[in-house]
C-alpha positions in Angstrom: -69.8 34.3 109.1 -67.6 37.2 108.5 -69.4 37.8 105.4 -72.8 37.6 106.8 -72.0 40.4 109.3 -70.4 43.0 106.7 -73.3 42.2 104.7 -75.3 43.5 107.3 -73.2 46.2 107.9 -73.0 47.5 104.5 -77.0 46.9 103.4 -78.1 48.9 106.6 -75.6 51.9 106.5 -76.2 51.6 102.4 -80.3 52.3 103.5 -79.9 54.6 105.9 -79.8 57.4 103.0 -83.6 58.6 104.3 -83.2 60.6 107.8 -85.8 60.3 110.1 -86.9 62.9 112.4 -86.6 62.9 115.9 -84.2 66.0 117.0 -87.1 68.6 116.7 -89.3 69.3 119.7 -92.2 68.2 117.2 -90.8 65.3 116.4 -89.8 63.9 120.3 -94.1 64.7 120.5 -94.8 62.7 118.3 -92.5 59.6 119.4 -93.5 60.1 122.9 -97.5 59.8 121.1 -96.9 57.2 118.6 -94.8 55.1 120.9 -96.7 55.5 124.0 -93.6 57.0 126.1 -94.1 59.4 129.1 -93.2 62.8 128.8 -89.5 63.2 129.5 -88.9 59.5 129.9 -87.0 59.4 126.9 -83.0 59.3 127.8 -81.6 59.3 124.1 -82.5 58.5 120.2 -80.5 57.9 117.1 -81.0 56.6 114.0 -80.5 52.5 114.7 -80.5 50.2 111.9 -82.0 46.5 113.7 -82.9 43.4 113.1 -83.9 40.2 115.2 -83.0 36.3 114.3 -85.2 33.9 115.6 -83.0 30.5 117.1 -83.0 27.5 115.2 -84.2 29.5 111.9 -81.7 30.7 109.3 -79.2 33.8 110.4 -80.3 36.0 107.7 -80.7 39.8 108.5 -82.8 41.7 106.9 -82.3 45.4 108.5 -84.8 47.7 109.7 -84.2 51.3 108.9 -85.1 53.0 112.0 -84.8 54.9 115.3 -83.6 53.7 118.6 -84.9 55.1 121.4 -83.5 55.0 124.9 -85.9 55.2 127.8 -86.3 54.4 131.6 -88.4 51.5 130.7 -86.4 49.9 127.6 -85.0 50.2 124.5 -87.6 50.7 122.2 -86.7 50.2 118.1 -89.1 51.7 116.1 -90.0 52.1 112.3 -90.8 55.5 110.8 -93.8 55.5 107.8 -96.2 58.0 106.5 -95.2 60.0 109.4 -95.7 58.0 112.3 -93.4 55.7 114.8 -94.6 52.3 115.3 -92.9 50.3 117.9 -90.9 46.9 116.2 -89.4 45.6 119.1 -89.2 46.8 122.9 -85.8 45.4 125.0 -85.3 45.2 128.3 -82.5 44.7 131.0 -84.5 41.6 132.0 -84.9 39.9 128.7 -81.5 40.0 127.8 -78.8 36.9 128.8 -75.9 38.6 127.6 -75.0 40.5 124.1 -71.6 39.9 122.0 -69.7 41.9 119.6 -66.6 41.0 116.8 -63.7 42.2 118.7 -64.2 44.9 121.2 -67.1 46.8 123.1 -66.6 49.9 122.2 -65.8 49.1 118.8 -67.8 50.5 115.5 -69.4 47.5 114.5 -73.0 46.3 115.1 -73.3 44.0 118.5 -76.1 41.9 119.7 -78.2 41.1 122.6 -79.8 37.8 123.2 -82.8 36.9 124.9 -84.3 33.8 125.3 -86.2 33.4 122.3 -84.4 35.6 119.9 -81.4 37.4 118.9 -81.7 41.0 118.4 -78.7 42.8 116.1 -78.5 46.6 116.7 -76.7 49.1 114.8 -76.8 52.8 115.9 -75.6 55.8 113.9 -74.8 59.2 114.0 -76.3 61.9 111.8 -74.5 61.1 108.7 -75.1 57.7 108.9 -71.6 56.3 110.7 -71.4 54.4 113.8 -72.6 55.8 116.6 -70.0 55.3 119.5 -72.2 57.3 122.3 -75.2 55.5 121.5 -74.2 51.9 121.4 -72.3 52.6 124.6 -75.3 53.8 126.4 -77.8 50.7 124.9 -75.0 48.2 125.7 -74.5 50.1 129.5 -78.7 49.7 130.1 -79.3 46.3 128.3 -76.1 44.9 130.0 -76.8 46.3 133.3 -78.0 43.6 135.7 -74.3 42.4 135.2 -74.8 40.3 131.9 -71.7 39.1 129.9 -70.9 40.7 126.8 -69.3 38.1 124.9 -66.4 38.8 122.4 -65.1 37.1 119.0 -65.6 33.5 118.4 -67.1 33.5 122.5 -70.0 35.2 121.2 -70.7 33.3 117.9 -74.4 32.6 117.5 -75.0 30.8 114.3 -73.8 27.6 113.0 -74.7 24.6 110.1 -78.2 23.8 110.6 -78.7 19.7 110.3 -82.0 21.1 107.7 -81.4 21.6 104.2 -83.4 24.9 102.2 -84.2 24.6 98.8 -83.1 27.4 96.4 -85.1 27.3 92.7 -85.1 29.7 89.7 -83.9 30.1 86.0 -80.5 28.8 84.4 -79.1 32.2 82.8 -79.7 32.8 79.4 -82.5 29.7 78.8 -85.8 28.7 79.7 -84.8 25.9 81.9 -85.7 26.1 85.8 -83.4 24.5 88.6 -83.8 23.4 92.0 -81.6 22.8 94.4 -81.2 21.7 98.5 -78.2 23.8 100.2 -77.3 23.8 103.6 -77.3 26.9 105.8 -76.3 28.5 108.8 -79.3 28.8 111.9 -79.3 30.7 114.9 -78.5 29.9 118.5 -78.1 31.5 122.0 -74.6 31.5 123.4 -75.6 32.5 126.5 -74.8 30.2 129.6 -78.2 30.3 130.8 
């Protein structure tokens, strides 16, 4: 599981290479357009790297490159293309049941918040592309805010063996033979006490 997460880690700082704009007063015009946000509603943006696991289907994260922005209505994560913002997924104090991290709140590593029908995995970062400690205390202060439990380590661990069975296919190396095969993996769940 260890893996998995690092994996994460490394493929979204690894693609965060492309900066996207959002500092410049043309730039908080156009999210505030794109993403339908009243003027000066926005409380803070970074760069956020995100992704969301559906329960009961495989833990795999595959990361969005894009910007998290903090406002008095929710946490919107956004995607950046061809010049315009486009809404991915909107979170709310009232969807989420509790979030988790590895080993500490304010720790640099990603952390997650769970709602009822997914798990969303949120990675914020500064300028440069490192962890952003201001900004992942200020998403987990507003998502967590209706007194939530942030749940820490092994509390908080949200996948485990799935009783299904995915089947993997492709080429032996160096011949013309295919293969097929059924492996087990690892599904999401909600460890929230609901």
């Amino acid at each position: 599981m260890l893996s998995l997460r690092l994996l994460c880690l490394l493929t979204c700082v690894a693609l965060t290479a492309c900066s996207i704009p959002y500092k410049t007063p043309d730039a908080q015009a156009r999210i505030e357009h794109d993403l339908n946000i009243a003027h000066g509603d926005i409380v803070s943006m970074a760069e956020t790297n995100f992704c969301a696991f559906n329960y009961g289907q495989e833990a795999f994260c595959r990361a969005e490159i894009g910007l998290g922005v903090l406002t008095h209505k929710g946490l919107i994560l956004a995607t950046y293309s061809f010049g315009q913002y486009k809404a991915w997924l909107t979170l709310r104090p009232d969807d989420v049941l509790c979030g988790r991290t590895d080993t500490a709140r304010d720790a640099p590593e990603s952390f997650v918040m769970f709602t009822r029908n997914y798990a969303a995995m949120i990675i914020p970062l500064d300028d440069k592309g490192q962890y952003n400690g201001p900004m992942h205390g200020q998403i987990s202060d507003y998502l967590l805010s209706k007194g939530q439990p942030l749940l820490i380590g092994n509390a908080g661990a949200f996948t485990r063996p799935s009783e299904r069975n995915k089947v993997i296919a492709g080429m032996i190396p160096g011949t013309n033979l295919p293969y097929a095969t059924e492996v087990g993996f690892r599904e999401a769940y909600n460890p929230c006490q609901q």
